[in-house]
gemmi code that builds the backbone of each chain (N, CA, C; Angstrom):
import gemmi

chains = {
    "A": [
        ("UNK", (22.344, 10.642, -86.708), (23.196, 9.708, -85.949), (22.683, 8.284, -86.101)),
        ("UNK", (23.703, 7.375, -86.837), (23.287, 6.271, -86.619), (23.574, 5.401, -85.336)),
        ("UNK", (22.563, 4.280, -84.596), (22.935, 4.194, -83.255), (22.903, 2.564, -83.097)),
        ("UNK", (24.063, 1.878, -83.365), (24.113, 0.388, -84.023), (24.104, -0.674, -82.357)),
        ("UNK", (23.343, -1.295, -82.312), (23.189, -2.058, -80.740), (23.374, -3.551, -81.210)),
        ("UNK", (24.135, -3.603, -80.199), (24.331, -5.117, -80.907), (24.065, -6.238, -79.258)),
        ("UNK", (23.375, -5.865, -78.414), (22.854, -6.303, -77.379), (21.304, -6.850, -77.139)),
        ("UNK", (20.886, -7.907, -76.578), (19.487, -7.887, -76.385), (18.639, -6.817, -75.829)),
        ("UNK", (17.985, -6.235, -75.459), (17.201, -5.420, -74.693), (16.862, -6.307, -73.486)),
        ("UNK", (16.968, -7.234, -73.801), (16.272, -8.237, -72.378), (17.316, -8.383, -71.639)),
        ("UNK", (19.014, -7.733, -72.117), (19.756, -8.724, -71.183), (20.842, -7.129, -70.761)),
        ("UNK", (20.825, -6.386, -71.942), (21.438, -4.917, -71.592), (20.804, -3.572, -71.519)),
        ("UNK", (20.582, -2.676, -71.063), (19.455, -1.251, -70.890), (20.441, -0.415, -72.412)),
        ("UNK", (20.890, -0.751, -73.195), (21.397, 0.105, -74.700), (20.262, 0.536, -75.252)),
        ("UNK", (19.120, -0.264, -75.682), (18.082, -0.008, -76.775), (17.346, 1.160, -75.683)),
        ("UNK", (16.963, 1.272, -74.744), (16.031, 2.124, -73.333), (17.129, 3.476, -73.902)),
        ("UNK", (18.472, 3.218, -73.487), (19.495, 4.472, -73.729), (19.627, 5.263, -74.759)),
        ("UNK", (19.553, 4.165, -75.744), (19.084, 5.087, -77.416), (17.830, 5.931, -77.630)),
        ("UNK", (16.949, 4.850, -77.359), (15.085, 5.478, -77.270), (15.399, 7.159, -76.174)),
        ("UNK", (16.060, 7.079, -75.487), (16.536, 8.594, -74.349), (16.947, 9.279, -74.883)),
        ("UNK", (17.901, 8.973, -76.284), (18.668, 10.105, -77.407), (17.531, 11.303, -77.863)),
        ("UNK", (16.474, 10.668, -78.058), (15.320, 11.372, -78.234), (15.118, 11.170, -79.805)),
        ("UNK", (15.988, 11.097, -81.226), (15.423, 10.690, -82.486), (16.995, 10.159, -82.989)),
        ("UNK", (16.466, 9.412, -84.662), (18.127, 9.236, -85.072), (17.747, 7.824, -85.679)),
        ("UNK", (18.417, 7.134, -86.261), (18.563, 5.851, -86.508), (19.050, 4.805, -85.871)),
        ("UNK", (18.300, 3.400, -85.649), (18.752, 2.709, -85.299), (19.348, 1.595, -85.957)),
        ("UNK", (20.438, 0.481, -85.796), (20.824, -0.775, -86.623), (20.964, -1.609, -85.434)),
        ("UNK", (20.275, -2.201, -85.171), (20.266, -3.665, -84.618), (20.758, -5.009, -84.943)),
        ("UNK", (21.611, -5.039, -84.655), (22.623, -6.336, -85.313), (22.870, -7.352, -83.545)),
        ("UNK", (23.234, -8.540, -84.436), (23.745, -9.258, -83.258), (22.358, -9.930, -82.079)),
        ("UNK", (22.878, -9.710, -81.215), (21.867, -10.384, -80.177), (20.542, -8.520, -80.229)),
        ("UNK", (21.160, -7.798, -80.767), (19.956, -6.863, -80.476), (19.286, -6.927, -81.133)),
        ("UNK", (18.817, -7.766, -82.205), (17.738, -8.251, -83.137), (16.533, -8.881, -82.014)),
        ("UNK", (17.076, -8.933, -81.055), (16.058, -9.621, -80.638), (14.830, -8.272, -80.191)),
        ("UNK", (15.261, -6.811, -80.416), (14.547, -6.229, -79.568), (13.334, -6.108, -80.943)),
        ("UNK", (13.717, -6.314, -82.229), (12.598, -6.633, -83.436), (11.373, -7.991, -83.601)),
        ("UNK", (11.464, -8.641, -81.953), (10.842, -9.797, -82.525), (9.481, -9.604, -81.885)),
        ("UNK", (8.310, -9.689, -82.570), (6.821, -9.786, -82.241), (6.541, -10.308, -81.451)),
        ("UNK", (5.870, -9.491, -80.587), (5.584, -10.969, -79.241), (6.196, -10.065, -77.887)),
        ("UNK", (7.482, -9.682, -77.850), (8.675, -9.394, -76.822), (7.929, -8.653, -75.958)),
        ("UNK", (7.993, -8.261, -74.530), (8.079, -7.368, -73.641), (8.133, -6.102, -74.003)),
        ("UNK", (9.633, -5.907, -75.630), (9.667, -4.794, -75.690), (8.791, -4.464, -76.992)),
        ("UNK", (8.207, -4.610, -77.393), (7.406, -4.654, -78.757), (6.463, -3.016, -78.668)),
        ("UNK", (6.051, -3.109, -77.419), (5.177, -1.564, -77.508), (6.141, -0.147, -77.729)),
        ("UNK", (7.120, -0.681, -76.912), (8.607, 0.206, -76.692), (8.894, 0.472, -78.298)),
        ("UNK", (9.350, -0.335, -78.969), (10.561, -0.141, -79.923), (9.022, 0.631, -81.167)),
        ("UNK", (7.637, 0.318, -80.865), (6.569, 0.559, -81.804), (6.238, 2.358, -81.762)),
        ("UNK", (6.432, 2.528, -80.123), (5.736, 4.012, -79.984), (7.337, 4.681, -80.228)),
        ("UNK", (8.733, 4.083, -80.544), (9.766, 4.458, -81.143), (9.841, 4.873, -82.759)),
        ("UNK", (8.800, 4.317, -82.992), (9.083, 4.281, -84.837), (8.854, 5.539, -85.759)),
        ("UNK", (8.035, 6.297, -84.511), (8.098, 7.973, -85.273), (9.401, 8.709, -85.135)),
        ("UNK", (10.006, 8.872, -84.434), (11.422, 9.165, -84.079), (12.291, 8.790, -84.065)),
        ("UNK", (12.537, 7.376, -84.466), (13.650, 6.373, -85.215), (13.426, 6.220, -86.435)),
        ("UNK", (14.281, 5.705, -87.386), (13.513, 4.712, -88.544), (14.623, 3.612, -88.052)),
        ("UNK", (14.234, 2.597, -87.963), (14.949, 0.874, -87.358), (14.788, -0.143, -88.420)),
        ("UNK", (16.321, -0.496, -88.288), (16.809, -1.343, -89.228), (17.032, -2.412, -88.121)),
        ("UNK", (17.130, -3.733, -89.183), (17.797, -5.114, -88.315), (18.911, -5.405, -89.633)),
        ("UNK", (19.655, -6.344, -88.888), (20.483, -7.132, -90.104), (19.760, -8.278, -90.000)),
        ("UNK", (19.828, -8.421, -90.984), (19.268, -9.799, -91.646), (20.053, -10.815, -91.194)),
        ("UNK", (21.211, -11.481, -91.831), (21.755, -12.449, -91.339), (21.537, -13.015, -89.598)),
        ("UNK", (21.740, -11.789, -89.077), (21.368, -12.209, -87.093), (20.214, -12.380, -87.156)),
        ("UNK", (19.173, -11.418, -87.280), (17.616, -12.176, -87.718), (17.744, -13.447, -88.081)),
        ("UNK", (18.274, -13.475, -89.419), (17.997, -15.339, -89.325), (18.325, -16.375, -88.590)),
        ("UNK", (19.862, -16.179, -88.021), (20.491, -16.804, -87.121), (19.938, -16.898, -86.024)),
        ("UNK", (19.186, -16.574, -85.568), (18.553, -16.472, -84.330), (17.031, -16.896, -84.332)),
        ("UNK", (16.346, -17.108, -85.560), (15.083, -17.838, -85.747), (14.090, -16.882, -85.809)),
        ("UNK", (13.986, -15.801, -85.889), (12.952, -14.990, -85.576), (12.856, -14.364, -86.977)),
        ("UNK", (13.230, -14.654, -88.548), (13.259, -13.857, -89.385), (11.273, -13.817, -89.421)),
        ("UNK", (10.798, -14.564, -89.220), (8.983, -14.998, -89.324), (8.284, -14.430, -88.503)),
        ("UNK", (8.816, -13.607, -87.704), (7.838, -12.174, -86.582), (8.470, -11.400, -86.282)),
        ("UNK", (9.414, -11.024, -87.168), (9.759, -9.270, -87.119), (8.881, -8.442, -87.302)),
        ("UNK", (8.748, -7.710, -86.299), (7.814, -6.633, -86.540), (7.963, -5.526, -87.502)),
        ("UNK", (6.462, -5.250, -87.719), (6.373, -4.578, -89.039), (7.235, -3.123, -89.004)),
        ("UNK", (7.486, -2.892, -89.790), (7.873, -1.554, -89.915), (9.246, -1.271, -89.738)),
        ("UNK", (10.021, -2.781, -88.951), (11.757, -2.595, -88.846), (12.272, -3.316, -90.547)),
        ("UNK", (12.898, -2.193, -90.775), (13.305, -2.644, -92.341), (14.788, -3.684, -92.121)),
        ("UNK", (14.945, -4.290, -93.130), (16.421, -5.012, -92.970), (17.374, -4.742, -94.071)),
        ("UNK", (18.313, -5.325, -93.713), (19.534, -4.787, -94.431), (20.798, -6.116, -94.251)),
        ("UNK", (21.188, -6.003, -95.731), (22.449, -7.608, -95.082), (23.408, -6.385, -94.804)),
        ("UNK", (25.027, -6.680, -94.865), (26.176, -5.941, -94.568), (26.192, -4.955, -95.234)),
        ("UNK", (25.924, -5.037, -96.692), (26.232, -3.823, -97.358), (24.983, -2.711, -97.333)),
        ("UNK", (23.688, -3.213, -96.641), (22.889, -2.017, -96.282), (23.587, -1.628, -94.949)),
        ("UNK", (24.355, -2.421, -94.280), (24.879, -1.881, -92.970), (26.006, -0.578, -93.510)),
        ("UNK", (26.726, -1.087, -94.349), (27.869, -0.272, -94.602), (27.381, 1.314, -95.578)),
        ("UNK", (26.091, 1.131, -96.107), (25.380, 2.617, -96.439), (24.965, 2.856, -95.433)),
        ("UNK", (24.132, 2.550, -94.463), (23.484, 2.925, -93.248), (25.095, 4.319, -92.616)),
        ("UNK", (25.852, 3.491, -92.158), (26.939, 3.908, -92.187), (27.443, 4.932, -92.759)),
        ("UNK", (27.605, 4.937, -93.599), (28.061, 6.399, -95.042), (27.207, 7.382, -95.023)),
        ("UNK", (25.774, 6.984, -95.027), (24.384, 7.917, -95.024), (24.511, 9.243, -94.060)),
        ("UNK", (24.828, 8.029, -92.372), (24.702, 9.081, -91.403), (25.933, 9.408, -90.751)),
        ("UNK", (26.459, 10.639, -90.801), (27.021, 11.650, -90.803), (27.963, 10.764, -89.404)),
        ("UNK", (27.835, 10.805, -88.461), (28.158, 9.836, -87.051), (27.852, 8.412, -86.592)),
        ("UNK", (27.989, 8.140, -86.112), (27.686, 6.479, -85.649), (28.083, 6.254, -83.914)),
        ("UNK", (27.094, 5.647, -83.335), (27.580, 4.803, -82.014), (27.463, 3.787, -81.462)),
        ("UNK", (28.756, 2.944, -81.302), (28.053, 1.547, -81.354), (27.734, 1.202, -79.587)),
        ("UNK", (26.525, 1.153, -79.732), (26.336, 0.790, -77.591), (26.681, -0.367, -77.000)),
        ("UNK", (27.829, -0.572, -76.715), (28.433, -1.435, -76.045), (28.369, -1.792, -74.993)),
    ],
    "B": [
        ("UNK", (34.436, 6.568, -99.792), (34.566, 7.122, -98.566), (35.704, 6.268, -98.188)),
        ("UNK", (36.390, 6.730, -96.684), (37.727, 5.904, -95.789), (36.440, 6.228, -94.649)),
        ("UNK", (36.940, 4.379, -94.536), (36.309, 3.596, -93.515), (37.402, 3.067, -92.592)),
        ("UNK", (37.527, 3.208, -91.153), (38.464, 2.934, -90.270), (37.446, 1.840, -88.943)),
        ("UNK", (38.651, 0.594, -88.637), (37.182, 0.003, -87.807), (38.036, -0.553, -86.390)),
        ("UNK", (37.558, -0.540, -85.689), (38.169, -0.712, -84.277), (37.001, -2.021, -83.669)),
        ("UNK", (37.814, -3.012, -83.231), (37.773, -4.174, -82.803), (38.104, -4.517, -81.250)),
        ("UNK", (37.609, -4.466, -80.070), (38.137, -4.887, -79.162), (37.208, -5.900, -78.236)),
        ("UNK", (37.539, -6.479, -79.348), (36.588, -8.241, -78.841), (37.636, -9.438, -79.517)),
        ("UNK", (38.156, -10.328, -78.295), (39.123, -11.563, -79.056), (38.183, -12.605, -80.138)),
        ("UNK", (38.554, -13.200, -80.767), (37.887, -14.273, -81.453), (37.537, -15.121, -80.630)),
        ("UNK", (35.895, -15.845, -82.000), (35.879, -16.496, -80.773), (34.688, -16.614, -79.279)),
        ("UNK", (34.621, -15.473, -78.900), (34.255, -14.493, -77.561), (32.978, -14.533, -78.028)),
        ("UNK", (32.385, -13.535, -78.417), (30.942, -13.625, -78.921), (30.688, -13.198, -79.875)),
        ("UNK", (30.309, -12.259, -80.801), (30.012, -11.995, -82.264), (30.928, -10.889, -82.825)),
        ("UNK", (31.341, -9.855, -81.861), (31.883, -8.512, -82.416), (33.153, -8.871, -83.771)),
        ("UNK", (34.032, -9.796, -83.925), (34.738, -10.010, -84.633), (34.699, -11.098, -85.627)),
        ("UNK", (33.407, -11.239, -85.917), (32.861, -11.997, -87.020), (32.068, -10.539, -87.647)),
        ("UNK", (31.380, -9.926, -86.833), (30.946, -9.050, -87.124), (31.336, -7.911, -88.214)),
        ("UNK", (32.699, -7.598, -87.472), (33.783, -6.808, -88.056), (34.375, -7.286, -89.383)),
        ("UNK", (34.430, -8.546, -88.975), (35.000, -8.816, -90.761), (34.158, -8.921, -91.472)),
        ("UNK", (33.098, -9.303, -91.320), (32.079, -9.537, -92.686), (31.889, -7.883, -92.849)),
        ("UNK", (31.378, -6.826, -92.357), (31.779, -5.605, -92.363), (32.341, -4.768, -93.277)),
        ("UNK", (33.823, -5.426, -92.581), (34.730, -4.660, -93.474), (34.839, -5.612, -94.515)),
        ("UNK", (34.476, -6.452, -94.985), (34.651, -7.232, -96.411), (33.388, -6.993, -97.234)),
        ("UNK", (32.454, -6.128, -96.756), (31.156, -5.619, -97.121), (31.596, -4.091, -97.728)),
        ("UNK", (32.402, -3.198, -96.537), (33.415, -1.860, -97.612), (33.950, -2.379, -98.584)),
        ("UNK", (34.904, -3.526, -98.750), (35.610, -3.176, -99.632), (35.112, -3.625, -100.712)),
        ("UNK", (33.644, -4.573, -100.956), (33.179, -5.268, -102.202), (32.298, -3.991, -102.551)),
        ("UNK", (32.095, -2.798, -101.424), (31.241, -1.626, -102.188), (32.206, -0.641, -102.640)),
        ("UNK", (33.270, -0.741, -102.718), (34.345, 0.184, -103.944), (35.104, 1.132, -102.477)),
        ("UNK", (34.461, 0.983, -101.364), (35.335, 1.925, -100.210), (36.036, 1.683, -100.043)),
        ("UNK", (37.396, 2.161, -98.813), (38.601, 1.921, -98.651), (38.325, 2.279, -97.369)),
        ("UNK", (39.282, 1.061, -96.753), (39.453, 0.826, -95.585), (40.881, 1.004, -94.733)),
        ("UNK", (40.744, 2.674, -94.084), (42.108, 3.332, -93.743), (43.146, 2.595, -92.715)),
        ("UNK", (42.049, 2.109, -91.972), (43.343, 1.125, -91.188), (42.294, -0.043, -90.537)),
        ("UNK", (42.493, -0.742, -89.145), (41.907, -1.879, -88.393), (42.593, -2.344, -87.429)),
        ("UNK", (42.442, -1.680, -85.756), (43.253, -1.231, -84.987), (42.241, -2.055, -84.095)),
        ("UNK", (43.098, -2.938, -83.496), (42.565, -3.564, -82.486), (42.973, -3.475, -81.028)),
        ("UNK", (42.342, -3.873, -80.220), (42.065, -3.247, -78.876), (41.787, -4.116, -78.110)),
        ("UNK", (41.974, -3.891, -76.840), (41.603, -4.570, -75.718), (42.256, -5.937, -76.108)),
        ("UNK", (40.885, -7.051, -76.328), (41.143, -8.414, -76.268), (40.778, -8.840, -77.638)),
        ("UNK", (40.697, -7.333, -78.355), (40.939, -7.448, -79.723), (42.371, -8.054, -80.561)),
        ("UNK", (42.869, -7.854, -79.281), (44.286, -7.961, -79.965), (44.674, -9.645, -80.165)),
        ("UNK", (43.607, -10.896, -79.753), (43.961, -11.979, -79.735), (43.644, -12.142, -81.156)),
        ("UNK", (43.054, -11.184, -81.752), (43.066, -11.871, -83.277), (44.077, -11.736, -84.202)),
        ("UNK", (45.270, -11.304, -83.693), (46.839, -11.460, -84.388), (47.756, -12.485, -84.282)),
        ("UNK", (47.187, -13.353, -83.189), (47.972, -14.158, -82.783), (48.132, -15.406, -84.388)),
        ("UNK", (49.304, -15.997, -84.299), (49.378, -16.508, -85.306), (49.251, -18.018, -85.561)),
        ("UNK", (49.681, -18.331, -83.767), (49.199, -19.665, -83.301), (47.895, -20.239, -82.883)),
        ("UNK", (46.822, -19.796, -83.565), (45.435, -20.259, -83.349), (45.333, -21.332, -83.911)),
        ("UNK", (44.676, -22.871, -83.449), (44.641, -23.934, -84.150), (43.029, -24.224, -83.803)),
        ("UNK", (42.048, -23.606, -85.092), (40.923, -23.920, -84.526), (40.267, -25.055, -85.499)),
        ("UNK", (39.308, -25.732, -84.880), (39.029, -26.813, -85.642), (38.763, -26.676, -87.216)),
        ("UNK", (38.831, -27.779, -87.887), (38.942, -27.561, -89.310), (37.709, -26.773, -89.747)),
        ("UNK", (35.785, -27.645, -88.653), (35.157, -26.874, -89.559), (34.388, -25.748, -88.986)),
        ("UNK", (35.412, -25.097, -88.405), (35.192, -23.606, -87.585), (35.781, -22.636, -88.832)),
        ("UNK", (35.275, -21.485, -88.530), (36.412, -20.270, -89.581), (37.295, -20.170, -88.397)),
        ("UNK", (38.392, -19.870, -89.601), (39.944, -19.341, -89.143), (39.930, -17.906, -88.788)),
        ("UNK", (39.126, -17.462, -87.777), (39.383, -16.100, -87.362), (40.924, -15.190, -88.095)),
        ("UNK", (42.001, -15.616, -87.287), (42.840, -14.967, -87.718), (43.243, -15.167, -89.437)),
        ("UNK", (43.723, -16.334, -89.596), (43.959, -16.350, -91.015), (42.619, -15.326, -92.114)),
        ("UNK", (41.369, -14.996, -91.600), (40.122, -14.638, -92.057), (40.681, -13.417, -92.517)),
        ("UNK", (41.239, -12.731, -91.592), (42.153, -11.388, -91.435), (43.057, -11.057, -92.203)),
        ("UNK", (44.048, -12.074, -91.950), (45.158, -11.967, -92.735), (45.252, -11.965, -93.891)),
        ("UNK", (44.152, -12.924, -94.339), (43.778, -12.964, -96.257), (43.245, -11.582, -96.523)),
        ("UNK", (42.741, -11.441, -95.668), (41.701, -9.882, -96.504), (42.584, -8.845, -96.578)),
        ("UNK", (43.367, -8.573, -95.495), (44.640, -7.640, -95.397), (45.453, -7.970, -96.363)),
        ("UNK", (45.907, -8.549, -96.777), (47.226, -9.248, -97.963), (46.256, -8.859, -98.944)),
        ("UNK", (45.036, -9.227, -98.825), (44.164, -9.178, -100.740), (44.184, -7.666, -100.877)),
        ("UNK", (43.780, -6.583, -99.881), (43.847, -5.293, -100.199), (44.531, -4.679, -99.273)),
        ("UNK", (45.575, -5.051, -98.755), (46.653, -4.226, -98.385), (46.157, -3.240, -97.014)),
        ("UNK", (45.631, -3.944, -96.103), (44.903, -3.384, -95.279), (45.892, -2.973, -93.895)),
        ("UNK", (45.521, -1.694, -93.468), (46.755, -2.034, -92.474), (46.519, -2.201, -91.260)),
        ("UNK", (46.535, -3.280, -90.489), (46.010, -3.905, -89.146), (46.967, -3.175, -87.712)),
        ("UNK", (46.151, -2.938, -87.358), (47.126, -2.313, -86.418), (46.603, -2.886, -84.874)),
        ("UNK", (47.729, -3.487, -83.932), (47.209, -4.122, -83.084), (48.058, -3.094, -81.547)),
        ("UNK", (47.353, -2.611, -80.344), (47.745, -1.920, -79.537), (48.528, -2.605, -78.622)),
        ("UNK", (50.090, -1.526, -78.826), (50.895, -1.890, -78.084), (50.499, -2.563, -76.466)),
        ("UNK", (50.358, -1.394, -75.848), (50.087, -1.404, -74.548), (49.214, -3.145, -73.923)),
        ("UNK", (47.605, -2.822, -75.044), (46.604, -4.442, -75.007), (47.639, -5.393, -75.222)),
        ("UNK", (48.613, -5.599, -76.136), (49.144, -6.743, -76.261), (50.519, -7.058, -75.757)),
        ("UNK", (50.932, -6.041, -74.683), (52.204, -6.523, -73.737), (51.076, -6.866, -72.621)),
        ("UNK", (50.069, -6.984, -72.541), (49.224, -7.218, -71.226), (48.886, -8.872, -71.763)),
        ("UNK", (48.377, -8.858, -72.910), (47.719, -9.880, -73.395), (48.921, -11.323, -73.754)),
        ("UNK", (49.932, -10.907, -74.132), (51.252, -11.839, -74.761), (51.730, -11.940, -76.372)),
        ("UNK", (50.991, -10.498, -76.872), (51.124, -10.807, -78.046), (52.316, -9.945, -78.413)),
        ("UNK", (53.319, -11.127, -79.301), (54.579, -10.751, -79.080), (55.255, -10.317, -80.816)),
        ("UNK", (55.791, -9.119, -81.243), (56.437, -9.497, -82.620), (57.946, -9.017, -82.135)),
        ("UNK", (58.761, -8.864, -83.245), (60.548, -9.412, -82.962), (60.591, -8.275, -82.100)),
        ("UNK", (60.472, -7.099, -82.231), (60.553, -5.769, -81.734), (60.243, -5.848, -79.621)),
        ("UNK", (59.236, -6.206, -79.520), (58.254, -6.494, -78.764), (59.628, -7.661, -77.367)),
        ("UNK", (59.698, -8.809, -78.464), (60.793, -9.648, -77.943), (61.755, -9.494, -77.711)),
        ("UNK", (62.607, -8.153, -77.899), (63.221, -8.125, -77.610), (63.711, -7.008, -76.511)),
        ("UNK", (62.729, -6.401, -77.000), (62.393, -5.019, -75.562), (62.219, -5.759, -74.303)),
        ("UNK", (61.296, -6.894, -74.023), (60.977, -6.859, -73.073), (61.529, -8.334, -72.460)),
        ("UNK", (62.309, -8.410, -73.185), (63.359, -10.212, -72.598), (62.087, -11.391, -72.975)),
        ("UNK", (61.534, -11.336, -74.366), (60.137, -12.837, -74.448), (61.395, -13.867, -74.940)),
        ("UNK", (60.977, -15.283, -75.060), (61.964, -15.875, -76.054), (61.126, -16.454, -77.213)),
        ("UNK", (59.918, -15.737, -77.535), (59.158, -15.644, -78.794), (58.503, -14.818, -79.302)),
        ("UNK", (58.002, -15.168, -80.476), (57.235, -14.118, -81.021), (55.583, -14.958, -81.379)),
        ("UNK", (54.726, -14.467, -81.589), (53.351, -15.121, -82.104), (52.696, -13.739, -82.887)),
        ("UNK", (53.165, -12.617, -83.428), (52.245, -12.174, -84.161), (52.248, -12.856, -85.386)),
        ("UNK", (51.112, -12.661, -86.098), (50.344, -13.088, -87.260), (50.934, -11.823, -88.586)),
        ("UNK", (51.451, -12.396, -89.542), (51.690, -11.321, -90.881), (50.286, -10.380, -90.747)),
        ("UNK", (49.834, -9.880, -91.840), (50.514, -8.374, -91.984), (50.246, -7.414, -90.751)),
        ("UNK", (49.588, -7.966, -89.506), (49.741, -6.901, -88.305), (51.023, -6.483, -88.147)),
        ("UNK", (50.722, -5.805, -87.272), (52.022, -4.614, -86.616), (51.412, -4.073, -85.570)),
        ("UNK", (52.223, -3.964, -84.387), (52.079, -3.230, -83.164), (52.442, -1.992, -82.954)),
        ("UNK", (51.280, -1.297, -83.045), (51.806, 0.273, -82.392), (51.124, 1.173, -81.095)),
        ("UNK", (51.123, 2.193, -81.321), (50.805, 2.667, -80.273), (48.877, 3.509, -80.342)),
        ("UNK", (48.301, 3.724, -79.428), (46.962, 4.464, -79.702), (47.060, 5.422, -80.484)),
        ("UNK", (47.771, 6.101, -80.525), (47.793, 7.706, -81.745), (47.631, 6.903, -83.069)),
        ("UNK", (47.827, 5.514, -83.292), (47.013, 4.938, -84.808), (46.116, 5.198, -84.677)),
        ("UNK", (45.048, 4.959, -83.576), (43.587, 4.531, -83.598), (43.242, 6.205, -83.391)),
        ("UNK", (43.988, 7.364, -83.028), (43.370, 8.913, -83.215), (43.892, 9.051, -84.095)),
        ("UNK", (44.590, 8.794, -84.696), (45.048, 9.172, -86.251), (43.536, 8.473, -87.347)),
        ("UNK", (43.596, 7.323, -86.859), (42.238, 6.496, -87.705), (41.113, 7.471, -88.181)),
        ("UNK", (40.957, 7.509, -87.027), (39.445, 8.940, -86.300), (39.304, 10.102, -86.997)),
        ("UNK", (40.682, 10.498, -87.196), (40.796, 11.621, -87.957), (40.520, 11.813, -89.355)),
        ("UNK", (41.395, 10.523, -89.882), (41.501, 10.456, -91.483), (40.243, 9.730, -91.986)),
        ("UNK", (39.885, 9.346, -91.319), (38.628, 8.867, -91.778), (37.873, 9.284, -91.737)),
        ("UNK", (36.468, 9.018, -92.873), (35.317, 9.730, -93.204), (34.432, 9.013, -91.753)),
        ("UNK", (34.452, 7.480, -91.431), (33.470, 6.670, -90.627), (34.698, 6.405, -89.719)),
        ("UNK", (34.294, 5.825, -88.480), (35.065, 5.367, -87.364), (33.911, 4.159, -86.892)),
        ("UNK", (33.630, 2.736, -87.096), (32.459, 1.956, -86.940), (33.560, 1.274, -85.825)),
        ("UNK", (32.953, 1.031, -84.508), (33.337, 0.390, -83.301), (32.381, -1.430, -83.182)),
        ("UNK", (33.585, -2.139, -83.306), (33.020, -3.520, -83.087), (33.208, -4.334, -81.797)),
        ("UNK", (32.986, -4.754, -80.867), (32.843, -4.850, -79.188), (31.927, -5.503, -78.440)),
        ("UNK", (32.419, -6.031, -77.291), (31.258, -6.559, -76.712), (30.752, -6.242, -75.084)),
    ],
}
model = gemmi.Model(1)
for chain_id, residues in chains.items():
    chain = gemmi.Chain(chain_id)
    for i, (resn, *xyz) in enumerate(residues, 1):
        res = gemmi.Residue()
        res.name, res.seqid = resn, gemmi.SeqId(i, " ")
        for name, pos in zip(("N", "CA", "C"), xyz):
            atom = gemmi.Atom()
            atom.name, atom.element = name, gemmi.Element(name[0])
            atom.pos, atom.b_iso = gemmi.Position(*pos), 0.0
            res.add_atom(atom)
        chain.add_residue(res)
    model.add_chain(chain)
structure = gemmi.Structure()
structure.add_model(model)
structure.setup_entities()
């Protein structure tokens, strides 16, 4: 299941709700890039996540938002068209709105 | 693969429909096909045809309309959202006494069984929203 958030963690409980799915993929687009940035509140969260996720960001919102320079390690990126395999790859999708 | 994408965020609003189009203009430059694009809620303001947004803003709707005309995409905007919202085509105007119309070419107004029909025929169902 891919599980695409397009919310901050600081401002909506989606990324907490996914991490509850228990495993699966994540795509972080939009303002939920922010839950990839080094430093955050949620940084231990989304880290002791990374055995049971594998987490993607989009790139473009990463950049747009200034933080492409402390993404934390281990969230891979992807422009649209890694979004649109991400997509194809996994079998379902949900976008947390 | 058929890729089907549901929109119910107006332009504009916050990212979901910038989102959506770069998206779906990301299927169709990877060889996929894109079964329909059924908008919703306050999705449905992106049909409108009278948007006058500044020159050096993107043209939300026209954004649409080109990509639909370039591959024949079929936009489908919900009845029900857009007798709530004002979005009007001849059909629409005349059912319900408007004395205009404002949809945008190649949309069309129908009913939700597009958007479970979408669901169905399609391999992906990707939800864009805010």
């Amino acid at each position: 299941m891919l599980h695409i958030i397009n919310k901050s963690p600081y401002d909506r409980p989606a990324f907490d709700s996914v991490l509850k799915t228990g495993e699966g993929t994540i795509l972080l687009i939009e303002d939920g890039v922010y839950a990839a940035a080094k430093g955050g509140a949620v940084e231990p969260k989304l880290k002791a996540a990374m055995g049971k996720f594998k987490i993607y960001a989009l790139t473009p919102d990463v950049e747009a938002r200034g933080i492409a320079d402390r993404v934390i390690d281990g969230v891979m990126q992807v422009d649209y068209a890694g979004f649109v395999d991400l997509v194809a790859e996994n079998k379902t999708n949900q976008s947390w709105l | 693969m058929k890729f089907a994408i549901l929109v119910s965020e107006g332009p504009y609003t916050h990212q979901a429909t910038d989102t959506a189009f770069l998206f779906a203009q990301a299927v169709l430059a990877k060889g996929h096909e894109i079964f329909r694009v059924f908008f919703y809620h306050d999705g449905v303001y992106n049909a409108t045809r009278l948007t006058t947004p500044p020159r050096d803003d993107r043209n939300v709707v026209e954004r649409w309309t080109k990509l639909a005309e370039a591959h024949c995409l079929d936009m489908v905007v919900c009845v029900a959202a857009a007798q709530r919202r004002g979005i009007v085509d001849e059909g629409e105007m005349k059912r319900n006494g408007k004395d205009a119309t404002n949809l945008a070419e190649p949309f069309r107004i129908s009913g939700l069984g597009q958007l479970i029909e979408a669901g169905i025929q399609a391999d992906r169902l990707v939800v864009f929203g805010d």
